[in-house]
Backbone atoms as SQL, in Angstrom:
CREATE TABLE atoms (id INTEGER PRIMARY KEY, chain TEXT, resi INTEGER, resn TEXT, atom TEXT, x REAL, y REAL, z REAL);
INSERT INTO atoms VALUES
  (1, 'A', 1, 'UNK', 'N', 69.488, 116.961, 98.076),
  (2, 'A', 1, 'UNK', 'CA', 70.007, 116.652, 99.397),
  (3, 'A', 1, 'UNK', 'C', 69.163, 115.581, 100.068),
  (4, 'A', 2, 'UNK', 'N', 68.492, 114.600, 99.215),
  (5, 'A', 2, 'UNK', 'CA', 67.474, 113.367, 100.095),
  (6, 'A', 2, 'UNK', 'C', 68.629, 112.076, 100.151),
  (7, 'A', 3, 'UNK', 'N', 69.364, 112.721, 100.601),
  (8, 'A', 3, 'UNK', 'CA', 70.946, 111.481, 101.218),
  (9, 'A', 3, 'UNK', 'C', 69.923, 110.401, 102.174),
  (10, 'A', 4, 'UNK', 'N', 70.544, 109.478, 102.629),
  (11, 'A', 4, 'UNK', 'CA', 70.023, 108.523, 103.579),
  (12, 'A', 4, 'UNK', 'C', 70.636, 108.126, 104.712),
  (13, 'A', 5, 'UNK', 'N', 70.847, 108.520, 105.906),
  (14, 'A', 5, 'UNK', 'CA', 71.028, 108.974, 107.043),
  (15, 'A', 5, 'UNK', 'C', 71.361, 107.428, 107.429),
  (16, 'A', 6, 'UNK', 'N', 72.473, 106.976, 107.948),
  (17, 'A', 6, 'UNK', 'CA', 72.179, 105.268, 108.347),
  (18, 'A', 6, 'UNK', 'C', 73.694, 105.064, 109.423),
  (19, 'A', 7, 'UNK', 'N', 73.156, 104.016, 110.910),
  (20, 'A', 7, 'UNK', 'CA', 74.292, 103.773, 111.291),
  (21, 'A', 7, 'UNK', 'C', 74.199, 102.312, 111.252),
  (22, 'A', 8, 'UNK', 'N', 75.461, 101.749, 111.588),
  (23, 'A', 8, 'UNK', 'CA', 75.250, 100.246, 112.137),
  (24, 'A', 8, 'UNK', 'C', 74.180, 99.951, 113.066),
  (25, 'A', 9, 'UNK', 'N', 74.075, 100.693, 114.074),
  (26, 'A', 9, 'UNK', 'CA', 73.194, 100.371, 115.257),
  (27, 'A', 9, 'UNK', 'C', 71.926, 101.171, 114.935),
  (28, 'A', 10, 'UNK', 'N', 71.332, 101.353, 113.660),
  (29, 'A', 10, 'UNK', 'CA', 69.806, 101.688, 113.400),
  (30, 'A', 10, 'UNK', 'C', 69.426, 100.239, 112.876),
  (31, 'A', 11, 'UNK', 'N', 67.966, 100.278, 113.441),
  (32, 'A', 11, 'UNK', 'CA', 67.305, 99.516, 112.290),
  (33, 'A', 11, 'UNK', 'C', 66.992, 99.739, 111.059),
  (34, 'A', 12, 'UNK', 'N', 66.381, 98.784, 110.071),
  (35, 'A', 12, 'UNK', 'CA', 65.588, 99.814, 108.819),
  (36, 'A', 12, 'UNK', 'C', 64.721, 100.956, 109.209),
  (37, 'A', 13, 'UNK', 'N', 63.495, 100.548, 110.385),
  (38, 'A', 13, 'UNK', 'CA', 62.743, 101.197, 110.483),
  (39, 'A', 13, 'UNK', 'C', 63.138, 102.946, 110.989),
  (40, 'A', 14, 'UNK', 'N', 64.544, 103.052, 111.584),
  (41, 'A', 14, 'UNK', 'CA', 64.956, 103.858, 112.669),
  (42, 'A', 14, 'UNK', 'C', 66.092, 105.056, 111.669),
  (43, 'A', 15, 'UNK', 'N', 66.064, 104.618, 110.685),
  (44, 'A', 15, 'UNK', 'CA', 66.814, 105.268, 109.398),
  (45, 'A', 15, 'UNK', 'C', 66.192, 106.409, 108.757),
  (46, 'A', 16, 'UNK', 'N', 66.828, 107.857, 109.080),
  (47, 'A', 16, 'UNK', 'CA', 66.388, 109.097, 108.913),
  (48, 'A', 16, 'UNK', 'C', 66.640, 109.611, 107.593),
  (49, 'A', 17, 'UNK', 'N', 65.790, 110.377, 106.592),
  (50, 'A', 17, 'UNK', 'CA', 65.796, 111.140, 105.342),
  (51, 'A', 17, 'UNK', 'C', 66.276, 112.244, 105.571),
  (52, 'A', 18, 'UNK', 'N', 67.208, 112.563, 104.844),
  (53, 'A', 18, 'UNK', 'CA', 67.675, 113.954, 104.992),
  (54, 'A', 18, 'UNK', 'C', 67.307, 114.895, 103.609),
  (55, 'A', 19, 'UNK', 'N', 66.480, 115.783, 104.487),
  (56, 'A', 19, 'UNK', 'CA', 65.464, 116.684, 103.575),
  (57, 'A', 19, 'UNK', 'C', 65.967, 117.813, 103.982),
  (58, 'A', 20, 'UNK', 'N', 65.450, 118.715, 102.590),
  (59, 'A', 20, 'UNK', 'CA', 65.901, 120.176, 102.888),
  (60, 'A', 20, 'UNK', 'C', 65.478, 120.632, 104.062),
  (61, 'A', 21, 'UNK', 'N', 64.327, 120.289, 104.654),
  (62, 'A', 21, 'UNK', 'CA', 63.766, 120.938, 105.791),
  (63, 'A', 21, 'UNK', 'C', 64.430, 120.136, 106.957),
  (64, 'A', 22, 'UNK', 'N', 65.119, 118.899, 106.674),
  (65, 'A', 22, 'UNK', 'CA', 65.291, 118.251, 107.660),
  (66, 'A', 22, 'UNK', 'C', 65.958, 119.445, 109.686),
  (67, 'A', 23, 'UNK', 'N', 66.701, 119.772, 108.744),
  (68, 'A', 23, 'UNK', 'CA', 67.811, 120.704, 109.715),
  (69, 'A', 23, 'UNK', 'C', 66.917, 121.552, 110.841),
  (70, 'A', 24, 'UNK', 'N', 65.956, 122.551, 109.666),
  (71, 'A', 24, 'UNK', 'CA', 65.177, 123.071, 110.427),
  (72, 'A', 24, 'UNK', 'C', 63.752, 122.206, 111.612),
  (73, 'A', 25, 'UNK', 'N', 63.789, 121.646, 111.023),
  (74, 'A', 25, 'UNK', 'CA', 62.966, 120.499, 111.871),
  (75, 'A', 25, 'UNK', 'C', 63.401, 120.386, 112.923),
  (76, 'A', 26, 'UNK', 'N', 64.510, 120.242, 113.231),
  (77, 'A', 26, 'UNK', 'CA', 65.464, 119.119, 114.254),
  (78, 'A', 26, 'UNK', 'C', 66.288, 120.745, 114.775),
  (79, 'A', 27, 'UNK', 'N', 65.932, 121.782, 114.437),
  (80, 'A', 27, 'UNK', 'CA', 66.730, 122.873, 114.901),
  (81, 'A', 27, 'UNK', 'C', 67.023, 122.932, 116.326),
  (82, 'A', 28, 'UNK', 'N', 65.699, 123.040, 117.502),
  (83, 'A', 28, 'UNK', 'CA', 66.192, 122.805, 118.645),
  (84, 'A', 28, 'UNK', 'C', 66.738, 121.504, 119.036),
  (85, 'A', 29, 'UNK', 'N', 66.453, 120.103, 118.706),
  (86, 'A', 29, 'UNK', 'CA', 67.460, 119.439, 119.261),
  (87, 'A', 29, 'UNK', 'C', 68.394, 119.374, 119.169),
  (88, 'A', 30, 'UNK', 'N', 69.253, 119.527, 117.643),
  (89, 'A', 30, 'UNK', 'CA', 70.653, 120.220, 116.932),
  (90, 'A', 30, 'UNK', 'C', 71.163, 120.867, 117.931),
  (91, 'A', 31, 'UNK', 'N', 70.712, 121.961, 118.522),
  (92, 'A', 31, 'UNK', 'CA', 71.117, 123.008, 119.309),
  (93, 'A', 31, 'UNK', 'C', 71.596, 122.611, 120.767),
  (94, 'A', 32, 'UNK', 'N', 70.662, 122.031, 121.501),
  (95, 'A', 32, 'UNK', 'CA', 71.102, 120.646, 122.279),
  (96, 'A', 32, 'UNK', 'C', 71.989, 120.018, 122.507),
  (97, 'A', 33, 'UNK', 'N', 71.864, 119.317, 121.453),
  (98, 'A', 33, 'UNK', 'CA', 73.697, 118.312, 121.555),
  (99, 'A', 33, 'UNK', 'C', 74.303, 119.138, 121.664),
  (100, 'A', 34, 'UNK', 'N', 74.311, 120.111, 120.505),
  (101, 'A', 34, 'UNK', 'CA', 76.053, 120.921, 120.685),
  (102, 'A', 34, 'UNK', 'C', 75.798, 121.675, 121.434),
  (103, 'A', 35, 'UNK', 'N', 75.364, 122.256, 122.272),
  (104, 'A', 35, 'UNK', 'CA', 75.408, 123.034, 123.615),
  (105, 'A', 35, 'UNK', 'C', 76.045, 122.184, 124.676),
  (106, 'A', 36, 'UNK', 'N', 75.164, 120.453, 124.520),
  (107, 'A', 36, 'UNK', 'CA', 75.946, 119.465, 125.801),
  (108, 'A', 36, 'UNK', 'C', 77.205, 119.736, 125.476),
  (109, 'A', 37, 'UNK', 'N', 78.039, 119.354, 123.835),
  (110, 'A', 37, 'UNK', 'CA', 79.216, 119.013, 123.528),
  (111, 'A', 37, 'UNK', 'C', 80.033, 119.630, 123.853),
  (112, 'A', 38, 'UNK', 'N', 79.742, 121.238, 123.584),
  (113, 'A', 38, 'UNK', 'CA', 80.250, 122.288, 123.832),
  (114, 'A', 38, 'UNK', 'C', 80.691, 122.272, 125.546),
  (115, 'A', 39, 'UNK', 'N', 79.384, 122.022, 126.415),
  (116, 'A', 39, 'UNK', 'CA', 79.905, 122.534, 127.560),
  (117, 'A', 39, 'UNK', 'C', 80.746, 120.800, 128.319),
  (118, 'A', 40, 'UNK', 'N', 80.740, 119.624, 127.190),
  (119, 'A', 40, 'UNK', 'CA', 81.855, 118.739, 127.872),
  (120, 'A', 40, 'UNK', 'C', 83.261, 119.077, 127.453),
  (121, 'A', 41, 'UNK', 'N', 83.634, 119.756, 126.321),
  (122, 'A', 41, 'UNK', 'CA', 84.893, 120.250, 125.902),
  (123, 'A', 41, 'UNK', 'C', 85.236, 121.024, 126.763),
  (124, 'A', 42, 'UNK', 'N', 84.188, 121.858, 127.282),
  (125, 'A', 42, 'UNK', 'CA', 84.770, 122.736, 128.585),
  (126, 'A', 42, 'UNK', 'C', 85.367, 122.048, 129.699),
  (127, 'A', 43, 'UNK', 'N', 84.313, 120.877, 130.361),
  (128, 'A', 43, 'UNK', 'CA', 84.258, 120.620, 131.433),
  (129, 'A', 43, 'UNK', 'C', 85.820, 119.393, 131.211),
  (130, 'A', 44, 'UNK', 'N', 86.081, 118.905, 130.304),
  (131, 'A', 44, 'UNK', 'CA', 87.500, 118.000, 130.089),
  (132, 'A', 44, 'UNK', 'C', 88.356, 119.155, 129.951),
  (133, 'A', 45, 'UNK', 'N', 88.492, 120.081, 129.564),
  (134, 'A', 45, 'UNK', 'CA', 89.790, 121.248, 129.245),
  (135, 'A', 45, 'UNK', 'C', 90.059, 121.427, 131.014),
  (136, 'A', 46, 'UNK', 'N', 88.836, 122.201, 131.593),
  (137, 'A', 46, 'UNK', 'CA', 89.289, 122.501, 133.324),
  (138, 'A', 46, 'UNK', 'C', 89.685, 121.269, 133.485),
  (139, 'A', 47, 'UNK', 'N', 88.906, 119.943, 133.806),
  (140, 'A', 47, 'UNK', 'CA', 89.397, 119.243, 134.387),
  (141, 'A', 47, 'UNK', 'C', 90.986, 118.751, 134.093),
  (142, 'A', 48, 'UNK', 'N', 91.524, 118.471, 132.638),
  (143, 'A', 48, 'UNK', 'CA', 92.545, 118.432, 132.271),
  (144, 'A', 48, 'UNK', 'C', 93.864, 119.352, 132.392),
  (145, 'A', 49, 'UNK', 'N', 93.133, 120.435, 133.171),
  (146, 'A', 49, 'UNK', 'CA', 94.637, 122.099, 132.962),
  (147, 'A', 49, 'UNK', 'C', 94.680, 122.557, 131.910),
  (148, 'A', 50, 'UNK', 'N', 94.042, 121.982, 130.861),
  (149, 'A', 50, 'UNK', 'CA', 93.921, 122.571, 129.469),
  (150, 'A', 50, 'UNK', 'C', 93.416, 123.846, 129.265),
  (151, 'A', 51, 'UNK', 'N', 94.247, 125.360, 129.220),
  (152, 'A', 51, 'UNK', 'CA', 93.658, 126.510, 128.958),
  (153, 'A', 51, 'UNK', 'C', 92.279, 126.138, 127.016),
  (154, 'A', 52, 'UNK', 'N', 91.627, 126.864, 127.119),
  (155, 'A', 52, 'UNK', 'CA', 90.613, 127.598, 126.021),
  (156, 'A', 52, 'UNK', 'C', 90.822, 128.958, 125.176),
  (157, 'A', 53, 'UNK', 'N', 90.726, 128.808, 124.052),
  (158, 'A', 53, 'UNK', 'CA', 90.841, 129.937, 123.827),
  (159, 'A', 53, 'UNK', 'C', 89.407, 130.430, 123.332),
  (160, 'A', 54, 'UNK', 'N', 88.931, 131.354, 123.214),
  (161, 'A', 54, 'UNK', 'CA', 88.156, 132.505, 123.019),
  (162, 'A', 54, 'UNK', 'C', 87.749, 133.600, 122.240),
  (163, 'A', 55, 'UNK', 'N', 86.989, 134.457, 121.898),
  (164, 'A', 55, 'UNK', 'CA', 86.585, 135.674, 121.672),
  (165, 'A', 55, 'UNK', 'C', 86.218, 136.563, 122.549),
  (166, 'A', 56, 'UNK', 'N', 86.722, 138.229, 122.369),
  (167, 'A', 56, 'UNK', 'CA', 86.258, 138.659, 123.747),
  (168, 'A', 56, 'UNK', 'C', 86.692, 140.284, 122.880),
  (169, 'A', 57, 'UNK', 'N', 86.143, 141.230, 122.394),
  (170, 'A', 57, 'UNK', 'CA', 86.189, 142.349, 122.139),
  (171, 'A', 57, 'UNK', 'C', 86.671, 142.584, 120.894),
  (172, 'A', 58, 'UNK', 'N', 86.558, 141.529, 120.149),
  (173, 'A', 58, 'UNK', 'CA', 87.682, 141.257, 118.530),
  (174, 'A', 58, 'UNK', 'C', 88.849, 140.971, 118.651),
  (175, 'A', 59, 'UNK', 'N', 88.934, 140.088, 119.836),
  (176, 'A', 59, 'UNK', 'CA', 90.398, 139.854, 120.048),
  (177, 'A', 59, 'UNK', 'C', 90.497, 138.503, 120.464),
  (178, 'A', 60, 'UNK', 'N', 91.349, 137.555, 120.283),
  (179, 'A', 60, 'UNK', 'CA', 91.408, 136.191, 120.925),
  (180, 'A', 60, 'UNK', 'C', 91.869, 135.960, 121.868),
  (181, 'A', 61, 'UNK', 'N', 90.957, 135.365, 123.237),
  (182, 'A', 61, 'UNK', 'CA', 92.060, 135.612, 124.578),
  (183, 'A', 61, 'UNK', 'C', 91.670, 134.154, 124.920),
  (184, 'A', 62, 'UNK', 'N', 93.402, 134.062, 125.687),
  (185, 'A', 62, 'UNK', 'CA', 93.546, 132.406, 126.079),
  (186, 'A', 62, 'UNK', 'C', 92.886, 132.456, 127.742),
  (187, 'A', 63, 'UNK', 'N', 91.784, 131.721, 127.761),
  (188, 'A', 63, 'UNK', 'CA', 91.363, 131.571, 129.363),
  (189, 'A', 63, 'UNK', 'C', 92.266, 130.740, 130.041),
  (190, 'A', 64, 'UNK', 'N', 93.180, 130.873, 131.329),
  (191, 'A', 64, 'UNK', 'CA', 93.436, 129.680, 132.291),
  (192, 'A', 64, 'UNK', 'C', 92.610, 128.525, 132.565),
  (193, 'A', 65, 'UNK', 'N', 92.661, 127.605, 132.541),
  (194, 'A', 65, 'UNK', 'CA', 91.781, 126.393, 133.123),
  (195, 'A', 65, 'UNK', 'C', 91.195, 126.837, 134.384),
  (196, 'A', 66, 'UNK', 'N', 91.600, 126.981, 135.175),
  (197, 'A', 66, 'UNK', 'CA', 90.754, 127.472, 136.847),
  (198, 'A', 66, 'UNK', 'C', 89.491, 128.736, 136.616),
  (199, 'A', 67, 'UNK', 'N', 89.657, 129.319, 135.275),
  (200, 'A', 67, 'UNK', 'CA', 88.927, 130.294, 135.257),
  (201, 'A', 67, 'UNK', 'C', 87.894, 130.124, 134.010),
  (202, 'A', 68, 'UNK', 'N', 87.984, 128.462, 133.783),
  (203, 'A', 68, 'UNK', 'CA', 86.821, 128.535, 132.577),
  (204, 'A', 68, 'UNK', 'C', 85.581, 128.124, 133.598),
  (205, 'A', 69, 'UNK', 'N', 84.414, 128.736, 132.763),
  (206, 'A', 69, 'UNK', 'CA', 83.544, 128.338, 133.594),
  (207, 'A', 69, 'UNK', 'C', 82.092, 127.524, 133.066),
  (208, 'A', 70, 'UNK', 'N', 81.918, 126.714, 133.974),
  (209, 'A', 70, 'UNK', 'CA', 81.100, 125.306, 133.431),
  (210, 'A', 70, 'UNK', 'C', 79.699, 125.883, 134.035),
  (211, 'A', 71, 'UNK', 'N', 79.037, 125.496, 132.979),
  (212, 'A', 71, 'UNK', 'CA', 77.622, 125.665, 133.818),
  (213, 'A', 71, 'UNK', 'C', 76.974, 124.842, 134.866),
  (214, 'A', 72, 'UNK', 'N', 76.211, 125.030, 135.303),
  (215, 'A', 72, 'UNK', 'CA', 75.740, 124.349, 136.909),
  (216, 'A', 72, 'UNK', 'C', 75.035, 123.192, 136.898),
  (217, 'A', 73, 'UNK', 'N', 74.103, 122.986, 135.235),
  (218, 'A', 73, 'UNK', 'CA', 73.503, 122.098, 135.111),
  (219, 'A', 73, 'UNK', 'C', 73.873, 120.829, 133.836),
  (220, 'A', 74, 'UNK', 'N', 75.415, 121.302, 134.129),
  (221, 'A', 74, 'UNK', 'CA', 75.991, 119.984, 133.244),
  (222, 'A', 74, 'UNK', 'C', 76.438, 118.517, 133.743),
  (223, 'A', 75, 'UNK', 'N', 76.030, 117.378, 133.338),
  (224, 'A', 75, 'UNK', 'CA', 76.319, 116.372, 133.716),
  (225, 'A', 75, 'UNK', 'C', 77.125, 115.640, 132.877),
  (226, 'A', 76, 'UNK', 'N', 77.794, 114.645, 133.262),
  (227, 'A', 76, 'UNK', 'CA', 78.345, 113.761, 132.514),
  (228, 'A', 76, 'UNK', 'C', 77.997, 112.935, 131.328),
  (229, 'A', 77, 'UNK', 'N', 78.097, 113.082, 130.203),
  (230, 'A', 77, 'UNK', 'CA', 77.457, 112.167, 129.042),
  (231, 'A', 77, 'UNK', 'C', 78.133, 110.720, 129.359),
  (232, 'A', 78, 'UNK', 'N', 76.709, 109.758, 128.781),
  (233, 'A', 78, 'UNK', 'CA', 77.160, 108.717, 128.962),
  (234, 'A', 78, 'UNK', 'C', 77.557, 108.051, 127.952),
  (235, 'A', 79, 'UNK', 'N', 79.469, 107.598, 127.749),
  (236, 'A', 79, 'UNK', 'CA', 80.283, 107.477, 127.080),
  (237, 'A', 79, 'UNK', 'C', 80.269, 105.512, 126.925);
C-alpha cells in the first residue's frame, strides 16, 4: 500500500506516501474533515428543505428539515 498520493495543485515537495501507518497517523485530522463534511451535508439539506434520513433504535427514520440539527460551531467551508 506505498501508493503515491499526488494532486495537480501539490508540489513535488508537498506529495504524501501512503503507508500502512499512514491512516493512523492522520487519524484525528481524518476525523475532522469528515465531521466538517458531515455537519455541511447537514447544514445544505436544512437549508435546502431537504429531509435526512437516519438511525434511531434499529430503525431508519426520515428527519424533517426544520428539525435537523446543526451544531453551533459550524461555519461555512471555503468553496
Amino acid at each position: 500500500m506505498d501508493e503515491l498520493l499526488t494532486d495537480k495543485a501539490m508540489s513535488e515537495r508537498q506529495q504524501l506516501r501512503l503507508t500502512n501507518d499512514f491512516v493512523s497517523k492522520q487519524a484525528i485530522e481524518i476525523g475532522e474533515v469528515l465531521q466538517r463534511a458531515v455537519n455541511h451535508a447537514l447544514l445544505m439539506h436544512k437549508r435546502l428543505g431537504n429531509p435526512i434520513a437516519t438511525w434511531k433504535d434499529g430503525k431508519v427514520v426520515i428527519v424533517p428539515p426544520e428539525e435537523i440539527v446543526i451544531p453551533t460551531d459550524v461555519t461555512e467551508p471555503n468553496e
